[in-house]
MARDREN-507007 format. One record per residue (C-alpha): x, y, z; residue number from 1. Coordinates in steps of 0.2 Angstrom, whole numbers, plus 5000, padded with zeros to 4 digits. Example, Ala and Ser with C-alpha at 12.3 -4.5 7.8 and 13.67 -1.06 7.14 Angstrom:
    x    y    z   k
 5062 4978 5039   1
 5068 4995 5036   2
//
This chain:
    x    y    z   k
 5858 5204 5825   1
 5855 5186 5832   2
 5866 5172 5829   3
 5865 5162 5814   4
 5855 5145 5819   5
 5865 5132 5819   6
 5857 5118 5809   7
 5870 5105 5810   8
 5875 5106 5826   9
 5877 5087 5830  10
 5889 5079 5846  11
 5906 5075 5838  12
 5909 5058 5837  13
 5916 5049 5849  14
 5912 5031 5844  15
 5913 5020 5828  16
 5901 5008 5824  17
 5901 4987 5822  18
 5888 4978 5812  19
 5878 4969 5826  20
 5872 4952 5820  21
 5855 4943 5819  22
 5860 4932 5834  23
 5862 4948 5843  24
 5848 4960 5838  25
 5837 4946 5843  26
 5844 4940 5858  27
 5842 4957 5863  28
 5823 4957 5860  29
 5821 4943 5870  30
 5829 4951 5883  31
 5817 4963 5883  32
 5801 4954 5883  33
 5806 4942 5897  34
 5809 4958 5906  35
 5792 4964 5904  36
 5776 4965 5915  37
 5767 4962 5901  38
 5775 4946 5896  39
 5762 4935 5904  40
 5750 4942 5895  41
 5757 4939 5880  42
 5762 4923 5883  43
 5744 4919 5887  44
 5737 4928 5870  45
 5750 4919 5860  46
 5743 4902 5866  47
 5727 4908 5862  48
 5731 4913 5844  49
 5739 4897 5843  50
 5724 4887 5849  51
 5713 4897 5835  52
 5723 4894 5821  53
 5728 4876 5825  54
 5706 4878 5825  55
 5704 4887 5810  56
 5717 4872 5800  57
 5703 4860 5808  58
 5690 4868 5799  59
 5700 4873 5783  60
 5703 4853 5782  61
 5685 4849 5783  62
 5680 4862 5769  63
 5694 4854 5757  64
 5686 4838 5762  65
 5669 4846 5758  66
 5673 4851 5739  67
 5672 4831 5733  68
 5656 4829 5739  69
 5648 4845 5733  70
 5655 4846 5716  71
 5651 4828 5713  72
 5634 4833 5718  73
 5633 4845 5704  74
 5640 4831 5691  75
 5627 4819 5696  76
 5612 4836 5695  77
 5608 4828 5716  78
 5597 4843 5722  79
 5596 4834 5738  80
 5613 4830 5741  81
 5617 4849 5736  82
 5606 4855 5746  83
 5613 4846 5762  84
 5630 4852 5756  85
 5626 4868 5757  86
 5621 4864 5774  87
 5636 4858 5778  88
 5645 4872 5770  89
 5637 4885 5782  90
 5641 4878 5797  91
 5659 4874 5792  92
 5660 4894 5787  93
 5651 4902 5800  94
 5663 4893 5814  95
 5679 4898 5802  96
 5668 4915 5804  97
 5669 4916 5821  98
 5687 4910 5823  99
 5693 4924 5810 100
 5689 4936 5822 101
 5694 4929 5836 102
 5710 4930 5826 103
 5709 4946 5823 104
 5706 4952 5839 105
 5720 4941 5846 106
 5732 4948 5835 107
 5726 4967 5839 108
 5730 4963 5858 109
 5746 4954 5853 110
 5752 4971 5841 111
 5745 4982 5857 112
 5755 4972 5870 113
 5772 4967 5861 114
 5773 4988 5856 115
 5772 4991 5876 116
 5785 4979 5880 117
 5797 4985 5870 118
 5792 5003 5871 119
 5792 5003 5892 120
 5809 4993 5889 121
 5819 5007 5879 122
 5812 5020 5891 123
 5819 5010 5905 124
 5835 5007 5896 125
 5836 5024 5890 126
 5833 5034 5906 127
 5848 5024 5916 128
 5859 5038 5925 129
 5867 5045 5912 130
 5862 5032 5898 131
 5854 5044 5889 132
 5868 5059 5890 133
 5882 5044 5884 134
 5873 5039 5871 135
 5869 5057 5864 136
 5889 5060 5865 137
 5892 5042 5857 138
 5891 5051 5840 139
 5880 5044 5825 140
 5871 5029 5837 141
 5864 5043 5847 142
 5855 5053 5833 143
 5836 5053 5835 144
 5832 5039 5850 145
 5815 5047 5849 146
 5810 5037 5832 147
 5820 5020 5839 148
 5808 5021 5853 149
 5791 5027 5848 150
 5790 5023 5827 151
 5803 5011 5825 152
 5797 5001 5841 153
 5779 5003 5835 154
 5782 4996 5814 155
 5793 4980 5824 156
 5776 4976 5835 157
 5764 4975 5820 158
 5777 4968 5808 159
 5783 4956 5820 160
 5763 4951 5822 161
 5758 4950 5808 162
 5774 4942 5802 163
 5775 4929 5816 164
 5755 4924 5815 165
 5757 4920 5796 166
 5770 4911 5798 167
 5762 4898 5812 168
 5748 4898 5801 169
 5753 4895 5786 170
 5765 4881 5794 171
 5751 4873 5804 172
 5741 4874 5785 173
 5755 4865 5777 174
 5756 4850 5789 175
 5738 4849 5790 176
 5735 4846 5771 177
 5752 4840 5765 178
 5747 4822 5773 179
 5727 4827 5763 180
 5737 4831 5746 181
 5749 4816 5748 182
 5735 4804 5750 183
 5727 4810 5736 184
 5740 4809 5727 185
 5749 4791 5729 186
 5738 4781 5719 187
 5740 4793 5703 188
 5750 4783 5689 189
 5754 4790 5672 190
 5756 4782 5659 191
 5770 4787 5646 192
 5769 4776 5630 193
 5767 4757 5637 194
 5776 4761 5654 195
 5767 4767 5668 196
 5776 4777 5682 197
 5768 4778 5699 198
 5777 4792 5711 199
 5772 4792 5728 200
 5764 4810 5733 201
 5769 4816 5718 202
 5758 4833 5721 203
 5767 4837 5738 204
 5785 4838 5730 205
 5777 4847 5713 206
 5770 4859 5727 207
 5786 4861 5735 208
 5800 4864 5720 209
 5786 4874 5714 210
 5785 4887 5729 211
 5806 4883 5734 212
 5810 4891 5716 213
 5797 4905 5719 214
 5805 4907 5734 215
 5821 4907 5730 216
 5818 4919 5713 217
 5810 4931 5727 218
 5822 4933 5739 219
 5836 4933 5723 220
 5827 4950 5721 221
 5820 4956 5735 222
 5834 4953 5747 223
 5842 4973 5745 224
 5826 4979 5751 225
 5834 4975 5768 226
 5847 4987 5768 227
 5837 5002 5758 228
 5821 5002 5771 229
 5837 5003 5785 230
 5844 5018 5774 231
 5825 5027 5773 232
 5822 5026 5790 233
 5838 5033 5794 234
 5835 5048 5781 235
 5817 5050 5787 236
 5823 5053 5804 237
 5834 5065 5796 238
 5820 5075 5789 239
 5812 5075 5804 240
 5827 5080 5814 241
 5831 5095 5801 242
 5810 5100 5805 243
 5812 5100 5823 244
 5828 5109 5824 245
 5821 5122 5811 246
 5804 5124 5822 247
 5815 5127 5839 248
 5823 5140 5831 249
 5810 5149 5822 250
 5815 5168 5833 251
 5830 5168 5827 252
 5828 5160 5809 253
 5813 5175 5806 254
 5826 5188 5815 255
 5842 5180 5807 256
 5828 5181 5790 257
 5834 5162 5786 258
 5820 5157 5779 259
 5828 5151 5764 260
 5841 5143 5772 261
 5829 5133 5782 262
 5820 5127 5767 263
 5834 5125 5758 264
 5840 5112 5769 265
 5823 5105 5771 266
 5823 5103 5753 267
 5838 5092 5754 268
 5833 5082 5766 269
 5816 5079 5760 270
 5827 5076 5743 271
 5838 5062 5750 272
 5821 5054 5756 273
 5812 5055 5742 274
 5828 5045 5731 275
 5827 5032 5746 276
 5809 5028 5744 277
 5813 5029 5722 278
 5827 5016 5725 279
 5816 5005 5737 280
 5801 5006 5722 281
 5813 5002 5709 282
 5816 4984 5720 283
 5798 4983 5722 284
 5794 4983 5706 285
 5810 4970 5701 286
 5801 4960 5715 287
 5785 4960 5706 288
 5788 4953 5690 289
 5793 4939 5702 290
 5781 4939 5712 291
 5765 4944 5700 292
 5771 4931 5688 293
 5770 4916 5698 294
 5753 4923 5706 295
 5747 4922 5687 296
 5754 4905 5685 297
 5747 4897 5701 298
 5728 4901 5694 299
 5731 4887 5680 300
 5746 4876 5691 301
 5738 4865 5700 302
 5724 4859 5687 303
 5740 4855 5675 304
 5748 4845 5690 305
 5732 4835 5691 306
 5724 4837 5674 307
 5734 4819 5669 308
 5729 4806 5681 309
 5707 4816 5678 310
 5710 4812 5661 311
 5717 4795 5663 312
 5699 4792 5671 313
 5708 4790 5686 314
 5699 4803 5701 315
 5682 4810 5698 316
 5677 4831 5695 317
 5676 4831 5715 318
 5689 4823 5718 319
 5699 4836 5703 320
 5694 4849 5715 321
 5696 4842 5731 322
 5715 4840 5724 323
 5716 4859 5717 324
 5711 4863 5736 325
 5724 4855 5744 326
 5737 4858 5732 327
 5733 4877 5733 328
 5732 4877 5753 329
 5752 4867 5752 330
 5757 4879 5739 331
 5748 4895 5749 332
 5758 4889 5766 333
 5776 4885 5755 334
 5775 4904 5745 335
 5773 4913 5763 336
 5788 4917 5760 337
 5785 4924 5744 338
 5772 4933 5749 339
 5780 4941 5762 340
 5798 4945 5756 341
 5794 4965 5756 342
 5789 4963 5776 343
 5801 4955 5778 344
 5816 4964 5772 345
 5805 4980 5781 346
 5805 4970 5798 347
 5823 4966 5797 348
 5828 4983 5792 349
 5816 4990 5810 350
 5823 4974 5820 351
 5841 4983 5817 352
 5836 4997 5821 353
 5827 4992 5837 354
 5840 4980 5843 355
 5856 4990 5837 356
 5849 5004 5847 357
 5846 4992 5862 358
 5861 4986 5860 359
 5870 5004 5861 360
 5861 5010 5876 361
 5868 4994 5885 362
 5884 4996 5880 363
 5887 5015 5883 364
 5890 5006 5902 365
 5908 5001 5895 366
 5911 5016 5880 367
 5931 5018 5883 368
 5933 5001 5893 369
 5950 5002 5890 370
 5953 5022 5894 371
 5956 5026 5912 372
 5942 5033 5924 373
 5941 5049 5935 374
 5942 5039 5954 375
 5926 5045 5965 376
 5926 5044 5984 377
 5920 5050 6000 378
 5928 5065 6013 379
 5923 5059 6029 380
 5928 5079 6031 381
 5913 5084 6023 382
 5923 5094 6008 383
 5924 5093 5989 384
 5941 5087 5983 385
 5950 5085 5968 386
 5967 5077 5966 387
 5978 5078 5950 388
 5962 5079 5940 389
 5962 5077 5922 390
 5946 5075 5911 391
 5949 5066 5896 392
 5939 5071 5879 393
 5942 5069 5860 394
 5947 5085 5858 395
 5959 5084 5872 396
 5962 5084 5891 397
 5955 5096 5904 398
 5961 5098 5921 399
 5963 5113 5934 400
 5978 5124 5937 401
 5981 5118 5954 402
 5984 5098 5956 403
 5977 5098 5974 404
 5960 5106 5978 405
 5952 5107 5993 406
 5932 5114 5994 407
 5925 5118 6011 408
 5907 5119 6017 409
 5900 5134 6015 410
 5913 5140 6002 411
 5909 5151 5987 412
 5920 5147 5972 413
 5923 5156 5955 414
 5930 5140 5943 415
 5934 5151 5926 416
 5944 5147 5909 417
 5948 5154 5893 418
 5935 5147 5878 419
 5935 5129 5875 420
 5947 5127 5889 421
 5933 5113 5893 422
 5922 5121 5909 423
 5905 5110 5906 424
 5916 5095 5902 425
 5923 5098 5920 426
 5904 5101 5926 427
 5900 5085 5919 428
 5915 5073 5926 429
 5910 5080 5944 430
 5892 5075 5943 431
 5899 5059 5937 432
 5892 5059 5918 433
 5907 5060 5908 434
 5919 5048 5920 435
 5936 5047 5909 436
 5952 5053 5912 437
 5963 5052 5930 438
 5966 5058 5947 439
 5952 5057 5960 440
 5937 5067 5966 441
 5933 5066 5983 442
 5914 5069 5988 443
 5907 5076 6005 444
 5901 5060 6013 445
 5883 5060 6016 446
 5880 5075 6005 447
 5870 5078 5989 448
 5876 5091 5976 449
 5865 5096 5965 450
 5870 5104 5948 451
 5862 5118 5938 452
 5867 5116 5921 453
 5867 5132 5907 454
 5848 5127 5901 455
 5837 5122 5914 456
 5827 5108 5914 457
 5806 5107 5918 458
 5796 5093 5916 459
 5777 5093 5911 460
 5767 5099 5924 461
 5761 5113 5935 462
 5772 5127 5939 463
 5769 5121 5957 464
 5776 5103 5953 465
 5792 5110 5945 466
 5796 5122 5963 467
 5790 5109 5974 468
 5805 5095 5969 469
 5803 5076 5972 470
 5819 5075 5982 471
 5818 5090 5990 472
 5813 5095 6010 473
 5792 5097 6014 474
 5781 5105 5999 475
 5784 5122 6002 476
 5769 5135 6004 477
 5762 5147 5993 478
 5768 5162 6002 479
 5787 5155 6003 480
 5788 5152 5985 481
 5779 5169 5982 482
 5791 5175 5991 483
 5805 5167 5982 484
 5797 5172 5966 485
 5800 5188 5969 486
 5816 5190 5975 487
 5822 5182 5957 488
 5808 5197 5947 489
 5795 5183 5943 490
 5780 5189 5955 491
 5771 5188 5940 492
 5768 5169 5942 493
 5764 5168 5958 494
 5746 5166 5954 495
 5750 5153 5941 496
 5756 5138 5954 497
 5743 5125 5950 498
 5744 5130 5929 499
 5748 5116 5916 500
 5761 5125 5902 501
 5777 5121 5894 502
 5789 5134 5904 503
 5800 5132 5894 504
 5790 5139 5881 505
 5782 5153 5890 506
 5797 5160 5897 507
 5810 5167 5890 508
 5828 5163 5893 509
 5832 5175 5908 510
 5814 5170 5917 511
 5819 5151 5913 512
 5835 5154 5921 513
 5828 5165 5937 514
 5816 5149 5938 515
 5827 5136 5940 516
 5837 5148 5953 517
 5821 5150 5965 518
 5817 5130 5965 519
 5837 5130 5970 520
 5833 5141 5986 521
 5816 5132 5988 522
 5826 5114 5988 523
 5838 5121 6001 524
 5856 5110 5998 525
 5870 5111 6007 526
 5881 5110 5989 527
 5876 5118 5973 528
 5889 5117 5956 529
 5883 5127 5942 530
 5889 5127 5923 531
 5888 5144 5916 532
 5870 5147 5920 533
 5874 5165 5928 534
 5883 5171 5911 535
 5868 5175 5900 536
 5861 5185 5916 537
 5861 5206 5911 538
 5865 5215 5926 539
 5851 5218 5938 540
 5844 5198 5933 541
 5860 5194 5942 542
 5860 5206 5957 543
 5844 5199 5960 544
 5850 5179 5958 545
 5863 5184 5971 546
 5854 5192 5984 547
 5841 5180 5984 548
 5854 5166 5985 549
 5863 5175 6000 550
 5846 5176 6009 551
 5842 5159 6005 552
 5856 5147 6005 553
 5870 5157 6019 554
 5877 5142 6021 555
 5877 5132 6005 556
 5894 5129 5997 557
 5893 5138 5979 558
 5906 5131 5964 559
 5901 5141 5950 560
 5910 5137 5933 561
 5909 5153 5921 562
 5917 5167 5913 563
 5923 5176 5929 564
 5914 5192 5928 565
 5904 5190 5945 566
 5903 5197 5957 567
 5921 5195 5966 568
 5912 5199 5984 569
 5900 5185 5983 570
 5914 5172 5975 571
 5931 5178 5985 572
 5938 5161 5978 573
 5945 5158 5959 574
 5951 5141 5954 575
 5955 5139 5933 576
 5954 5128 5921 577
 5967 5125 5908 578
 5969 5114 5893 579
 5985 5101 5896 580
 5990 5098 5879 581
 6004 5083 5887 582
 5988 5073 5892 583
 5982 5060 5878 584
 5964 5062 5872 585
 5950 5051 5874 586
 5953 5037 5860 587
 5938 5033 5849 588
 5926 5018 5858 589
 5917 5003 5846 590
 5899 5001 5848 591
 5891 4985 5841 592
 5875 4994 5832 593
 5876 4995 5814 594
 5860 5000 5807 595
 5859 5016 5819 596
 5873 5023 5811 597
 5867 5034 5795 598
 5872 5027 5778 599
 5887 5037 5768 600
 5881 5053 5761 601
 5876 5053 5745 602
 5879 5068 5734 603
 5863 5080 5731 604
 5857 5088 5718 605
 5860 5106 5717 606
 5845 5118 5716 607
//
């Protein structure tokens, strides 16, 4: 029967998280854009955007100014004078026209642009040597980095847009017609009783505490909607997380007949989105009465601010209107923020997310700061070394039986342990990836080792690409690696060099394996370590593995780190690993990124 599928088989953690602040997550972002090749670009399209809307204000202006004489053309019944309004009219529309969609565009570009610079600049940060593996075994900060980088990276770009160019707009709006509404507006005087009472621009500061309370009212409100977008992206990803584990282990869910479990879970997860997204509607709608009743109100608002000093006899119907249009383009610029409070809560939510995961990836450089570090150096003997090594962990510390190891060239070593005595973990702290704990490793100077871990690892590409490796010697020929091919049983895919597939899909786990052993023989290195990759291998599999590495690679020095039932001829050499239970663990490390860690679980309803 096939093993049960492990659905929550997460890194333990080995970090706790600190809130990040605003100051950080976006000094962060502007690291990245300066960074980028892109950044002239943008810097050139935001100018441009500003230029247009600095334009369009212009031309808003001159259709305020319009309004007086056009509606005092109707009171006096002047066809003439309407008609040459009218004139004057399409000409001011058809160039806001124009600049409209040059605004448009510009901000299309500027969406298009901002989501490459960030996205090139997580990939950078996140495919550092060993960037991404630290992070994945940082714990909760390390969970899903596909949806920081591609969803997450992609909703900041058009929030931060859209956000951004109404601001600057509605700015540029409110100093434009702020000195227009103050001007119409200082000679009003009303007259209360006998005393008359003149207040200077009167409409501007009614414009002002109008909007300030609004604003103030919305974000009163609206301001949890921060934290519960933060807390549905993190249960979306999730969801996600729980669909992709599910779909990678559909063989041995249908075998395993886990169907039910799979849903069951999925159900879950869809469950604890589904309560997020009630609890972010429920704000919405509290937001709304807010919101929907001073949208209601500002139809009548302006007309009542005004209505005194028209009825005094003091401004004619143009001039009424002309007012109207300039207090509503003041008050439209002030309630931006009103307006936009949803956006915004949703944009600060993605900027943590963004930012905080930016934020860990640089600082997965100095997780454990504090903990000692494995010492690396070079053998100018050209052997592999290790002295009084201990590799720290969580769960423990790791280190070999003997306290002084010494590797030749050319040596074939069988590095065994009891289960969970922590074999990959030493793997990883030779190939430098996990780098805690004491003693020294000494490398063969001028030397490459190349490591093959239990899965192997083929990028997208032709079967011919994934032989033929980047760092290794010339591109080999068809004939050689037929050759090899066939020595490991897949002379089956020797007509399949130059075919597009994903391998790792095709073939199963014994052929993926055999595969990653041929492009070892085709690489040729003088050092090979290799973590449990020979375990899973039935009996002839690996007869054939060892052959074709005794044919191949007769002088390579071969460390492989396993179970110990190989073949004793081909490894004459044992070295073991052992749990030190004196040694300390590895201490938990702080990590400033807040919103990457998922909120507290909440309790589910049973089905």
């Amino acid at each position: 029967m096939a093993d049960q599928p492990d659905y929550d088989a997460f890194a333990r953690p080995v970090a706790t998280v600190e809130a990040s602040s605003l100051r950080d997550q976006v000094s962060t972002i502007k690291q990245a854009l300066i960074g980028s090749p892109v950044r002239k670009w943008l810097l050139w399209t935001s100018v441009g955007i500003v230029a247009v809307i600095i334009a369009t204000s212009i031309g808003q202006v001159l259709l305020n100014r319009w309004n007086q004489p056009f509606y005092d053309a109707l009171a006096r019944r002047d066809m003439a004078a309407f008609l040459h309004q009218l004139l004057v009219f399409a000409a001011i529309a058809g160039g806001l026209l124009v600049l409209n969609i040059g605004q448009t565009w510009l901000n299309q570009m500027i969406r298009l642009k901002l989501r490459e610079a960030l996205t090139l600049d997580l990939i950078d940060q996140w495919t550092r040597p060993a960037r991404a593996f630290r992070l994945a075994n940082a714990g909760a900060i390390g969970v899903n980095p596909d949806q920081r980088m591609q969803q997450d990276a992609a909703h900041l770009s058009d929030l931060s847009t859209d956000l951004g160019v109404g601001l600057l707009q509605s700015f540029i709006l409110l100093v434009s017609f702020v000195g227009v509404l103050w001007e119409l507006s200082s000679g009003f005087v009303f007259h209360i009783g006998g005393t008359s009472l003149a207040i200077p621009g009167y409409m501007v500061w009614a414009a002002i505490l109008y909007a300030g309370t609004a604003s103030w009212l919305s974000w009163l409100v609206g301001r949890t909607l921060i934290r519960l977008n933060s807390d549905r992206y993190t249960w979306e990803a999730e969801l996600r997380s729980s669909m992709v584990r599910v779909n990678e282990n559909v063989d041995a869910i249908a075998l395993y007949h886990g169907e039910a479990d799979a849903r069951r879970r999925l159900e879950l997860d869809l469950g604890t989105v589904l309560g997020a997204m009630r609890r972010i509607y429920t704000a919405q709608i509290n937001l709304s009465w807010v919101t929907d009743t001073y949208g209601w109100i500002t139809v009548v608002a302006p007309i009542l601010v005004a209505s005194p000093v028209y009825f005094s006899g003091d401004i004619s119907f143009g001039g009424l209107m002309m007012a109207v249009g300039a207090f509503n383009q003041v008050h439209s610029s002030l309630r931006w923020f009103i307006n936009n409070i949803g956006s915004i809560a949703d944009w600060r939510a993605t900027l943590m997310r963004v930012a905080d995961f930016r934020i860990a990836l640089g600082e997965t450089d100095v997780l454990h700061d504090t903990e000692k570090r494995i010492e690396f150096v070079e053998n100018p003997g050209g052997s592999l070394t290790f002295e009084r090594l201990q590799v720290a962990s969580p769960e423990g510390c790791t280190r070999l039986a003997d306290q002084h190891v010494e590797i030749r060239a050319g040596e074939r070593v069988m590095i065994t342990g009891d289960p969970g005595a922590g074999k990959t973990l030493f793997f990883r702290a030779i190939a430098g990836l996990w780098p805690w704990g004491r003693g020294q490793i000494g490398l063969p100077a001028g030397e490459t080792l190349i490591f093959v871990p239990r899965v192997p690892y083929f990028p997208a590409g032709t079967l011919r690409e994934i032989l033929d490796h980047s760092t290794g010697p010339a591109p080999a020929s068809d004939a050689l690696i037929s050759e090899v091919l066939a020595e490991v049983g897949l002379e089956r895919l020797a007509s399949s060099l130059d075919r597009s597939a994903r391998w790792e899909h095709e073939l199963g786990d014994d052929e993926q394996r055999s595969l990653a052993f041929a492009r070892l023989a085709l690489l040729q290195p003088k050092w090979v370590i290799i973590d449990e990759a020979m375990d899973a291998f039935d009996g002839p599999s690996l007869r054939r593995v060892l052959s074709m590495l005794e044919k191949r690679l007769p002088g390579a020095a071969i460390l492989n780190i396993g179970r110990g039932q190989h073949n004793i001829r081909f490894f004459p050499r044992a070295l073991t690993i052992m749990k030190d239970s004196a040694a300390p663990a590895l201490k938990p490390a702080r990590i400033r990124a807040g919103a990457i860690e998922p909120p507290p679980v909440v309790a589910r309803r049973k089905k």
